[in-house]
PDB file with one MODEL, atoms N, CA, C and O in Angstrom:
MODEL        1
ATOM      1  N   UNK A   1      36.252 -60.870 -67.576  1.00  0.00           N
ATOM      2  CA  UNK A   1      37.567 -60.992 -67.009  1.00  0.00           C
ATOM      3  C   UNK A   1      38.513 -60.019 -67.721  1.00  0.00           C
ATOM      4  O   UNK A   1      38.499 -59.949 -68.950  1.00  0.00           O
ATOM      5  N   UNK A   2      39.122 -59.462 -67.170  1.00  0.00           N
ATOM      6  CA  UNK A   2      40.148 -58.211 -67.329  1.00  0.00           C
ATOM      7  C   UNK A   2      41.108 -59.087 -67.834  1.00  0.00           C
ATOM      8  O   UNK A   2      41.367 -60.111 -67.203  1.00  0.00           O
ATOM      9  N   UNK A   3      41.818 -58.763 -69.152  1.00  0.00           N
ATOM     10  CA  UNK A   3      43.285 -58.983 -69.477  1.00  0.00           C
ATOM     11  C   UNK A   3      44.305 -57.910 -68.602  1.00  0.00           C
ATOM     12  O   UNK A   3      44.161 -56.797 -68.096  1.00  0.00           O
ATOM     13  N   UNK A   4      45.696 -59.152 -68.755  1.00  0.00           N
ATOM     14  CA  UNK A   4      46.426 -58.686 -67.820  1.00  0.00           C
ATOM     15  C   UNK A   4      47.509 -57.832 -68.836  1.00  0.00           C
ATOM     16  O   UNK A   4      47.926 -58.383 -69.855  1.00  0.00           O
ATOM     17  N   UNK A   5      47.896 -56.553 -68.504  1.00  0.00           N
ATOM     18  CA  UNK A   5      48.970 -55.965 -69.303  1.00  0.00           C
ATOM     19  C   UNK A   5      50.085 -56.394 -69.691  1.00  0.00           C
ATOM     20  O   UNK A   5      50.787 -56.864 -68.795  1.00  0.00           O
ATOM     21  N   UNK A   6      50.484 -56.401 -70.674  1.00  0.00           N
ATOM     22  CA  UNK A   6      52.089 -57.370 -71.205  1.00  0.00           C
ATOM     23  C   UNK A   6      52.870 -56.936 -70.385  1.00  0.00           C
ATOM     24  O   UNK A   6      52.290 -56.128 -69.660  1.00  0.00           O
ATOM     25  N   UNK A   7      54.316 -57.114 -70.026  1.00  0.00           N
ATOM     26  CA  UNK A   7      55.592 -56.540 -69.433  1.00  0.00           C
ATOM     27  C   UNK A   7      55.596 -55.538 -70.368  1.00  0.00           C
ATOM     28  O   UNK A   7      54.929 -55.585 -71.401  1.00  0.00           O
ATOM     29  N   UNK A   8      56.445 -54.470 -69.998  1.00  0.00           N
ATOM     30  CA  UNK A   8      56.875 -53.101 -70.856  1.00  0.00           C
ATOM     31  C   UNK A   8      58.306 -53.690 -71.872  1.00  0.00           C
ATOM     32  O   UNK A   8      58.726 -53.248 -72.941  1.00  0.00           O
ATOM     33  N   UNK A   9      58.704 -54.629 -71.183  1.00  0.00           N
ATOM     34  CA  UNK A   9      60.040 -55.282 -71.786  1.00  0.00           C
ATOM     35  C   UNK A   9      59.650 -56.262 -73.156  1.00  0.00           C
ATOM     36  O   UNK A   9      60.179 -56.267 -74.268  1.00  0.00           O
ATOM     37  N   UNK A  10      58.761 -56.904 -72.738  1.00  0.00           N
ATOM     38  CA  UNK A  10      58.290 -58.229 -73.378  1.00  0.00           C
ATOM     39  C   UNK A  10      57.645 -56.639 -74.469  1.00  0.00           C
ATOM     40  O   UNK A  10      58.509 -56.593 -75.345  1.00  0.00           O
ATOM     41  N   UNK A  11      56.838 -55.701 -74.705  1.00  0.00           N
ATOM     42  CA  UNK A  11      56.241 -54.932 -75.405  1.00  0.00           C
ATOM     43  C   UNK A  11      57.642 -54.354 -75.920  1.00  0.00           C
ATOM     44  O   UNK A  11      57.745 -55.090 -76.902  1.00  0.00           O
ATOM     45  N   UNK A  12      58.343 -53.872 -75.943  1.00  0.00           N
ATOM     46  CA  UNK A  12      59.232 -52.998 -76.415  1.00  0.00           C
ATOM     47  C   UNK A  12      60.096 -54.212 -77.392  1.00  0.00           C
ATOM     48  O   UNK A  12      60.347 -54.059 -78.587  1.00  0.00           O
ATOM     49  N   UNK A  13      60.387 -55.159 -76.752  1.00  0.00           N
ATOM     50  CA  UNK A  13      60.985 -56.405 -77.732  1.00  0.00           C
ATOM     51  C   UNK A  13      60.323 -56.608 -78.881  1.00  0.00           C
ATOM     52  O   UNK A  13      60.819 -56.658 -80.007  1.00  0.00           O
ATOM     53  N   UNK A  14      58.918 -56.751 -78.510  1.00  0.00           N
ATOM     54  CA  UNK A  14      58.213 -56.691 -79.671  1.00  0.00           C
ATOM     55  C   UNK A  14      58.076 -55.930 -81.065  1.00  0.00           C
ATOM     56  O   UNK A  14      58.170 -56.336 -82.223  1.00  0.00           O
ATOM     57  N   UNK A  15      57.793 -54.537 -80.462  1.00  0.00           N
ATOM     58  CA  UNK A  15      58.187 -53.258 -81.028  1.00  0.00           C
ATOM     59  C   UNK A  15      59.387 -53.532 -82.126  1.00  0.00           C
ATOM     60  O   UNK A  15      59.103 -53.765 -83.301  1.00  0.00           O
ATOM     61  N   UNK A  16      60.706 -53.490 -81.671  1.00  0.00           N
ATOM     62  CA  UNK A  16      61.692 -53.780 -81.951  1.00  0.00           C
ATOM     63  C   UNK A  16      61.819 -54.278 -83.106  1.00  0.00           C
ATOM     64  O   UNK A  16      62.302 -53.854 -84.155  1.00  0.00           O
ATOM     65  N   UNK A  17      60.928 -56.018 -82.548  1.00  0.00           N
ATOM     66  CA  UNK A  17      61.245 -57.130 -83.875  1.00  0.00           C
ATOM     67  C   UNK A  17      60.274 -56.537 -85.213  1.00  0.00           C
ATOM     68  O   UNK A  17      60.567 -56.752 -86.390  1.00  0.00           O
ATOM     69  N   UNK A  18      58.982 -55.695 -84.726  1.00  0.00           N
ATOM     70  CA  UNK A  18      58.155 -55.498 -85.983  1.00  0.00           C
ATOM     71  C   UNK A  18      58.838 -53.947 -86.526  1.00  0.00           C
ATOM     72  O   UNK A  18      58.449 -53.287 -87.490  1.00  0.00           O
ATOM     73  N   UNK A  19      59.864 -53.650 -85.667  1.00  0.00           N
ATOM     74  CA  UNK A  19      60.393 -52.163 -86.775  1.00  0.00           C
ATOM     75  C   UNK A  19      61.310 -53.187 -87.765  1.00  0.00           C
ATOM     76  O   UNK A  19      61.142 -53.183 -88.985  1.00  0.00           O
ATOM     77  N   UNK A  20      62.377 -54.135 -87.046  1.00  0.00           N
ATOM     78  CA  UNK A  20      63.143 -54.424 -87.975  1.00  0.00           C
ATOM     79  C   UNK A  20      62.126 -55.188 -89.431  1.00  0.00           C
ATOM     80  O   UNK A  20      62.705 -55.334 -90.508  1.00  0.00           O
ATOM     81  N   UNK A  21      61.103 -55.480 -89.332  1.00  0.00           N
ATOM     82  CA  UNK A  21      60.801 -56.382 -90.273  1.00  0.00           C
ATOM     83  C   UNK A  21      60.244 -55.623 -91.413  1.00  0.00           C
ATOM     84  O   UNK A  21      60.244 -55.968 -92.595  1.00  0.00           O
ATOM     85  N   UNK A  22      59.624 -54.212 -90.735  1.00  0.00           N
ATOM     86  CA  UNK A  22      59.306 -53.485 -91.735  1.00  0.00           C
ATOM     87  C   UNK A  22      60.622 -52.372 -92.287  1.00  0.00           C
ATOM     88  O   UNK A  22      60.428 -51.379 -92.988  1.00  0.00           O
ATOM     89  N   UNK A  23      61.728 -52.756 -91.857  1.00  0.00           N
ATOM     90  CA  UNK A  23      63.050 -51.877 -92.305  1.00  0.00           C
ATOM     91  C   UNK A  23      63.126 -50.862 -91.909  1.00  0.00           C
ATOM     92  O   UNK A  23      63.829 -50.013 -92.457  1.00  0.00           O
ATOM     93  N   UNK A  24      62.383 -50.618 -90.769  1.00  0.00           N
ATOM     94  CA  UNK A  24      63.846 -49.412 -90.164  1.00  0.00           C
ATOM     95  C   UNK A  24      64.857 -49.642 -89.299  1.00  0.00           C
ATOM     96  O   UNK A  24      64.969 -50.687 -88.659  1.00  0.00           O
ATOM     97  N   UNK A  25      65.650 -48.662 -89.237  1.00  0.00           N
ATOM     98  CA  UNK A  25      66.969 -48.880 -88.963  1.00  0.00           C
ATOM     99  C   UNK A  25      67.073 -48.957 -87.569  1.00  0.00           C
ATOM    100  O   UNK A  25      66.151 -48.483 -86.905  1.00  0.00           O
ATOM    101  N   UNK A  26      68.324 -49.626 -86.839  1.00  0.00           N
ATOM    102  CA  UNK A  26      68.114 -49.625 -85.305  1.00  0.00           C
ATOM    103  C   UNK A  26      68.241 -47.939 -84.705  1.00  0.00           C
ATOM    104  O   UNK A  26      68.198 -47.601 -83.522  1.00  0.00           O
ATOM    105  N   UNK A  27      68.345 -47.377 -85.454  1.00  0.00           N
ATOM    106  CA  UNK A  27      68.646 -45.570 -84.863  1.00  0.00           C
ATOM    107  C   UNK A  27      67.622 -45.391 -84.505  1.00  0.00           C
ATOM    108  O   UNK A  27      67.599 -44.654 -83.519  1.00  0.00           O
ATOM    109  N   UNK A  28      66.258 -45.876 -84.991  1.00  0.00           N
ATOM    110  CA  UNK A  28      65.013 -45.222 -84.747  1.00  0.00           C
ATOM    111  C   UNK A  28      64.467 -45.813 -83.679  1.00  0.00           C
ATOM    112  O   UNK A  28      63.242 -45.712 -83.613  1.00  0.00           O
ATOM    113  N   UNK A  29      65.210 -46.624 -82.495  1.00  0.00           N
ATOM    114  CA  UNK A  29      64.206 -46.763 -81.154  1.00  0.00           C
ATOM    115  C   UNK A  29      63.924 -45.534 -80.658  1.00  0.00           C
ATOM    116  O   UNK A  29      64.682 -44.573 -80.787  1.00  0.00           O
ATOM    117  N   UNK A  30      62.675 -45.498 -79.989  1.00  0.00           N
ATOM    118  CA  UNK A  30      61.685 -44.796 -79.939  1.00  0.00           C
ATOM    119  C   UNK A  30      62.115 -44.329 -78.142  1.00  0.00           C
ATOM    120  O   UNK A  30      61.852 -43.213 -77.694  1.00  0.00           O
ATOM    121  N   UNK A  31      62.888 -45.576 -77.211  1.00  0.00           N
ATOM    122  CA  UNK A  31      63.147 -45.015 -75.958  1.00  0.00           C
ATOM    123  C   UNK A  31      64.494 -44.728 -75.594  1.00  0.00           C
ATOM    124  O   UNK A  31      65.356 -44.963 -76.441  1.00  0.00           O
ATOM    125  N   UNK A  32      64.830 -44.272 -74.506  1.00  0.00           N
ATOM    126  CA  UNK A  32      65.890 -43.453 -73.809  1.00  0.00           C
ATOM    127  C   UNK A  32      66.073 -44.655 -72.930  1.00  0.00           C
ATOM    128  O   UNK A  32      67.016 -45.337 -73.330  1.00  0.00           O
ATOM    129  N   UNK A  33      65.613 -45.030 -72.102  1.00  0.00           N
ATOM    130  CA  UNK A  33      66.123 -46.297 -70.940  1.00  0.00           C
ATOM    131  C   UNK A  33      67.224 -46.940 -71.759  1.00  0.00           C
ATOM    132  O   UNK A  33      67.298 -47.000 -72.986  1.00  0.00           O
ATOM    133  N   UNK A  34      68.159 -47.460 -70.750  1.00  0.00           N
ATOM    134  CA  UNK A  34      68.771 -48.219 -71.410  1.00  0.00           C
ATOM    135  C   UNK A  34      68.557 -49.177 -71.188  1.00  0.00           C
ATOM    136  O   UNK A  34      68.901 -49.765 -72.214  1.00  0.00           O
ATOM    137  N   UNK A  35      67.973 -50.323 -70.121  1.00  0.00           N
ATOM    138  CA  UNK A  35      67.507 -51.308 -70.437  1.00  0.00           C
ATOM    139  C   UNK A  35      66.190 -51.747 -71.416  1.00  0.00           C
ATOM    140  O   UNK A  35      65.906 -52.832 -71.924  1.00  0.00           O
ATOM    141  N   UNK A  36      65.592 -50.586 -71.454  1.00  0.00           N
ATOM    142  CA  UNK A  36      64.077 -50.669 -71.982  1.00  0.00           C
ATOM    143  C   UNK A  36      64.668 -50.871 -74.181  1.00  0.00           C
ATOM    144  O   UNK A  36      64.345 -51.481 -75.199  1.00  0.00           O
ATOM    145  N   UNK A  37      65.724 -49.782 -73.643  1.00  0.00           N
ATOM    146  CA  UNK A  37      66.006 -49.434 -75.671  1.00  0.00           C
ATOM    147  C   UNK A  37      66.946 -50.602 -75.546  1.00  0.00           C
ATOM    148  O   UNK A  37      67.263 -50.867 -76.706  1.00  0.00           O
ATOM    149  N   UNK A  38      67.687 -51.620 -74.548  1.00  0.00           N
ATOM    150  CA  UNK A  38      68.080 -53.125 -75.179  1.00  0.00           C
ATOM    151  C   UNK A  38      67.452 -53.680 -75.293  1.00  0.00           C
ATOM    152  O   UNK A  38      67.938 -54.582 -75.976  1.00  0.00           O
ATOM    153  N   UNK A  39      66.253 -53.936 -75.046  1.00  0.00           N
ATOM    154  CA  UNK A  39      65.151 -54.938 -75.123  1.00  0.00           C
ATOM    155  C   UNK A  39      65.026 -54.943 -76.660  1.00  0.00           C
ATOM    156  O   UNK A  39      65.208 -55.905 -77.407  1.00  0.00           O
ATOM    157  N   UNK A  40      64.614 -53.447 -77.049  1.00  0.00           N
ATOM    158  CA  UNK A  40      64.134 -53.236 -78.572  1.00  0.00           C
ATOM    159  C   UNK A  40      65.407 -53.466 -79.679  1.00  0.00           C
ATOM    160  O   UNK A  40      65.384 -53.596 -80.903  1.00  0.00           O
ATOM    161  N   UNK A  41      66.378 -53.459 -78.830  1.00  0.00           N
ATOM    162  CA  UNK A  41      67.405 -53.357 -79.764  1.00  0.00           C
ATOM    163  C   UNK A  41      67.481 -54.756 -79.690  1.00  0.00           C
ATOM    164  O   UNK A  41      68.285 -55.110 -80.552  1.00  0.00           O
ATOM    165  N   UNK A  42      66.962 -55.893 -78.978  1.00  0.00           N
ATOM    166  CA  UNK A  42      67.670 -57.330 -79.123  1.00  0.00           C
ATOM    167  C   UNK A  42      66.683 -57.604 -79.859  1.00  0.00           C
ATOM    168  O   UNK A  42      66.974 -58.358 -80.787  1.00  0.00           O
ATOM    169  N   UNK A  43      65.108 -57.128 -79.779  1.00  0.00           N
ATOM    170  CA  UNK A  43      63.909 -57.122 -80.727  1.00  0.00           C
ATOM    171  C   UNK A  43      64.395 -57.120 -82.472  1.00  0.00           C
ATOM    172  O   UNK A  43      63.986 -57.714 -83.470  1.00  0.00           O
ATOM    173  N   UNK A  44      65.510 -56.087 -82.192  1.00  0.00           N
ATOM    174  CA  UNK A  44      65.644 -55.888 -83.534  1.00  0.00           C
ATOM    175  C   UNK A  44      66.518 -56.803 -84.100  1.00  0.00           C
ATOM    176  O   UNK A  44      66.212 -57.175 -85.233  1.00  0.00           O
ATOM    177  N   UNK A  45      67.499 -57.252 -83.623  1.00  0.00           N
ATOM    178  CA  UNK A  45      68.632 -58.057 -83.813  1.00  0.00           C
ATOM    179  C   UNK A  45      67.810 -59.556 -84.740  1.00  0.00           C
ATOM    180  O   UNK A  45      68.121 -60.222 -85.728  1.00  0.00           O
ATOM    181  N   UNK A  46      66.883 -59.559 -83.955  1.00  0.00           N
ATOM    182  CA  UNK A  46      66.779 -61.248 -83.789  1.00  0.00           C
ATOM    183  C   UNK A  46      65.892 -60.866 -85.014  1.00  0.00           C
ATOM    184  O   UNK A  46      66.548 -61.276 -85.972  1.00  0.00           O
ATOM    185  N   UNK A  47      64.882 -60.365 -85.436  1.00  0.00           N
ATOM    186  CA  UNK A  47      64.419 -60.145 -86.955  1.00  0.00           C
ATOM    187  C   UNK A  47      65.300 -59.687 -87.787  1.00  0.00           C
ATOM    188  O   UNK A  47      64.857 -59.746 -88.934  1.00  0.00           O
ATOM    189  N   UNK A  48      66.198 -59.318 -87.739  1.00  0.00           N
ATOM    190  CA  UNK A  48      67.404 -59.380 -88.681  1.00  0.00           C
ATOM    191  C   UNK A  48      68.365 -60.717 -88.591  1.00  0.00           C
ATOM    192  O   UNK A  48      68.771 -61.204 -89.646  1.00  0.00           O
ATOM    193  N   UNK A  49      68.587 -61.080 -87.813  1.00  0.00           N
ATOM    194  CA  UNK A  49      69.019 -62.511 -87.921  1.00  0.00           C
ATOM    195  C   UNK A  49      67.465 -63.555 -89.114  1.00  0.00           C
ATOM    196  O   UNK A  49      67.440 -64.170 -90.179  1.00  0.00           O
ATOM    197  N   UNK A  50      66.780 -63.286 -88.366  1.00  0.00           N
ATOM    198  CA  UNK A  50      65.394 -64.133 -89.003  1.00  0.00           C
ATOM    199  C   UNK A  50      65.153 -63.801 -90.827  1.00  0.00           C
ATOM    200  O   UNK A  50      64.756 -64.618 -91.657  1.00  0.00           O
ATOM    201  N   UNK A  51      65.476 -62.584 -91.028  1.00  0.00           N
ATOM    202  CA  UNK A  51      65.551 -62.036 -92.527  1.00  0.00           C
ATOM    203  C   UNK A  51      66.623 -63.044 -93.094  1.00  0.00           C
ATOM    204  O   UNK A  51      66.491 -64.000 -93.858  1.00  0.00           O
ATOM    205  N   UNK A  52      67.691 -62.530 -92.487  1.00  0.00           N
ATOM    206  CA  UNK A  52      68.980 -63.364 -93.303  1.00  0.00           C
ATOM    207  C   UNK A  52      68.552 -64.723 -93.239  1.00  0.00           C
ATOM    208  O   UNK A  52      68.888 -65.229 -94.310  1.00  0.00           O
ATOM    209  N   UNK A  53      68.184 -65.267 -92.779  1.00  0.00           N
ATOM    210  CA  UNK A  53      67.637 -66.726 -92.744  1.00  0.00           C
ATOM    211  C   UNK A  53      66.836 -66.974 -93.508  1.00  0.00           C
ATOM    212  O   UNK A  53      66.885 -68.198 -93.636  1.00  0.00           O
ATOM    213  N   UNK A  54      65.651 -66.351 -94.498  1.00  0.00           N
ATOM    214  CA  UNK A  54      64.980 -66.546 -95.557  1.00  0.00           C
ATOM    215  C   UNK A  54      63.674 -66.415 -94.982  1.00  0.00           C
ATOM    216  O   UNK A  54      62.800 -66.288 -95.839  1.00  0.00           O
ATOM    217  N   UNK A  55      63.038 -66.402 -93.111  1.00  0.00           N
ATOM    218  CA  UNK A  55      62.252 -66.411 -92.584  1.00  0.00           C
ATOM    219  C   UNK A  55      60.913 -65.408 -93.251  1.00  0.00           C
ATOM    220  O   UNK A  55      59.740 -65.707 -93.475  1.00  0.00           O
ATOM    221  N   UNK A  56      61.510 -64.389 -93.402  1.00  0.00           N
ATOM    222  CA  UNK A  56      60.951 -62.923 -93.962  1.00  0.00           C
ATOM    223  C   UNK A  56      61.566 -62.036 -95.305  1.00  0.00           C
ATOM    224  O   UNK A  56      62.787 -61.879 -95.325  1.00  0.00           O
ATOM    225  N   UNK A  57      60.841 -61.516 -96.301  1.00  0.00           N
ATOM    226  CA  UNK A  57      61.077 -60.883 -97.223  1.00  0.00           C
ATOM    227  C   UNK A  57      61.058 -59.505 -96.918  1.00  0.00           C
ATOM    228  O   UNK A  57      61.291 -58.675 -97.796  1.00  0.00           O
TER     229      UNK A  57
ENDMDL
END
């Protein structure tokens, strides 16, 4: 059985949350869309919210 491909949105969010966790900065999304680079940018938000919270070192 074939897996089904993630959303490009649901993938780029992702993206996002694992740049912020490894510390880079939000300058460095990787796309031009602007809905596609909010996705990553809310990706990023929310692992920076999650840091300040003690979630992650």
């Amino acid at each position: 059985m074939k897996r089904q491909k993630r959303d490009r949105f649901e993938r780029a969010h992702h993206k996002g949350f694992t740049a912020a966790i490894n510390g880079k900065s939000s300058e460095d999304c990787p796309f031009n869309g602007f809905s596609i680079r909010e996705q990553w940018l809310g990706g990023w938000r929310e692992a920076r919210a999650e840091m300040s919270r003690g979630y992650f070192t």
